[in-house]
Each structure stands twice: as C-alpha cells, then as structure tokens.
C-alpha positions as CSV (number, residue, x, y, z in Angstrom):
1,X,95.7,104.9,181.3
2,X,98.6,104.6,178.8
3,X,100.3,101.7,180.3
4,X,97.1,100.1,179.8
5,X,96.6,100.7,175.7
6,X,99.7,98.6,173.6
7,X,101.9,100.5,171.3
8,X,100.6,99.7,167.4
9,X,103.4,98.9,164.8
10,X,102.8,98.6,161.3
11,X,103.0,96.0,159.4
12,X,105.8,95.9,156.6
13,X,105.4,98.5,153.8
14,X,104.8,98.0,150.2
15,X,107.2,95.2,148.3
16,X,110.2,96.8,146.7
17,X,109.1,95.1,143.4
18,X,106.3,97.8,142.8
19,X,109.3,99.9,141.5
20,X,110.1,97.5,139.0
21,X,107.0,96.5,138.0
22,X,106.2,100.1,137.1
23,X,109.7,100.6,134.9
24,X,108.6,97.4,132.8
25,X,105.4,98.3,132.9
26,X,106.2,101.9,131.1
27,X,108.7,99.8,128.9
28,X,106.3,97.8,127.3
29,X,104.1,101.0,126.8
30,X,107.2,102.4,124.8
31,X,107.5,99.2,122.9
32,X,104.0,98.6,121.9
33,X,104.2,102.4,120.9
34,X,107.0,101.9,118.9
35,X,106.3,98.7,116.7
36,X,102.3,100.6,116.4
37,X,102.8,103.9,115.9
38,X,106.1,105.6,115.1
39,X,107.5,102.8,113.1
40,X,105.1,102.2,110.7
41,X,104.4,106.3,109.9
42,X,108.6,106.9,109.7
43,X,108.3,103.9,106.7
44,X,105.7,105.9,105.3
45,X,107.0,109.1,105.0
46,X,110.1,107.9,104.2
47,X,108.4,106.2,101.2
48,X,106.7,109.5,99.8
49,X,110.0,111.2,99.9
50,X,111.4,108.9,97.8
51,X,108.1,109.0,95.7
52,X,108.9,112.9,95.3
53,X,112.5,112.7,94.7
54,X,111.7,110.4,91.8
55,X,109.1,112.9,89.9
56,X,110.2,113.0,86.2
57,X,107.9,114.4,83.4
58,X,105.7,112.2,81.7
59,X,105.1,110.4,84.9
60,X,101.4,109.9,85.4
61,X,100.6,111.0,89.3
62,X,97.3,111.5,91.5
63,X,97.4,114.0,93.9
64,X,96.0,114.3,97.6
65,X,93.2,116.2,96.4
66,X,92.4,113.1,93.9
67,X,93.7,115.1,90.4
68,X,95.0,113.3,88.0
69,X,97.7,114.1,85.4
70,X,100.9,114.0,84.1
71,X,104.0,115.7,84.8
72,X,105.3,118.3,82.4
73,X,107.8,120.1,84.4
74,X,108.9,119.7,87.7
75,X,111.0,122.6,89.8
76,X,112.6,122.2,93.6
77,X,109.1,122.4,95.3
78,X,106.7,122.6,92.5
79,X,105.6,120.0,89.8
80,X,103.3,120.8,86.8
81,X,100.6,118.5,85.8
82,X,98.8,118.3,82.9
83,X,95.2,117.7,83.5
84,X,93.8,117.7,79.8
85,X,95.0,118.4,76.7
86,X,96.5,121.5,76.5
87,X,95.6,122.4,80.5
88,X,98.0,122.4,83.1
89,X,98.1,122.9,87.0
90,X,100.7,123.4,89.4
91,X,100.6,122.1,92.7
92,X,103.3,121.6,95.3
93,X,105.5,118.0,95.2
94,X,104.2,117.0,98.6
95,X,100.3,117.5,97.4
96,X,101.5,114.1,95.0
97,X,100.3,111.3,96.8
98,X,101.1,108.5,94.1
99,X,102.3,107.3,90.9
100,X,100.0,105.5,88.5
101,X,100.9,103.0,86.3
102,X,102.4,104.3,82.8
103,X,99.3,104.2,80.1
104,X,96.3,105.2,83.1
105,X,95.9,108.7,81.6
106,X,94.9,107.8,77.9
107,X,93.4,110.6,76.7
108,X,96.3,113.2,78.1
C-alpha cells in the first residue's frame, strides 16, 4: 500500500527578499516618523525655550491660558505680569506661550 502512494515534496519556501523587504519597510516607517513627528515638535520646543530665556521686563507676553500682560519681574522659574494698572499675576515661565509686539498692551 505504501509503495503504491508517491512521496510529496514541497515546493521551495518563501523568497529570501521577505527579510529585506520588511527591514526597509520598518525604515521608511522611522523616516516618515522622523520628518512628521519628532522633527517638527524638537523645533518647537526648542523655540519656546529660547522664547523663555529671552523674558525681560516690559516685554508684552500672552500666556497659555490667553492672559495678557507685561512683565515686571522675572525670577529663575517665575515671571510677573502685569495685567492692569496697578495688578499683577505670577505665573510660571513655561505657562508664556508668546511675545506680542511692543505697543499691543496700551492701556498697561
């Protein structure tokens, strides 16, 4: 009965490229990642740190939280804004989220 059924081989396996494929494959991923992601948000924060380092009263500033004012004092990781004449708030450098143009704040 068995010399009667023929041995089965198999055929030839999967194509050594598949490997390859898969590296450049990932590589790309890591690129695309790269130029989209990571690149552009290192630029950024490196951009508000040197927005913070340059804090220096009488700067007019908006804050994360959308107040607006003008420094009066700033400290290692504080900065004091006046809000209105007379009123002032202190909020932490990294709460300052840009500089306005001098002459915005009239009325301070």
């Amino acid at each position: 009965m068995i010399a009667l059924i023929s041995p089965a081989y198999a055929e030839g396996g999967a194509p050594a490229d598949a490997g390859i494929f898969n590296l450049v494959l990932l590589a790309g991923f890591v690129v695309i990642f790269y130029f989209l992601m990571w690149r552009p948000q290192a630029k950024r924060a490196k951009e508000h740190k040197n927005l913070i380092a340059s804090l220096a009263k009488g700067t007019e500033v908006v804050t994360g939280g959308g107040v607006l004012g003008k420094v009066s004092k700033v400290d290692d990781n504080y900065v004091m804004l006046e809000v209105a004449e007379g009123i002032e708030m202190k909020f932490q450098k990294a709460s300052v989220a840009a500089v306005l143009p001098k002459g915005t704040l009239k009325s301070i």
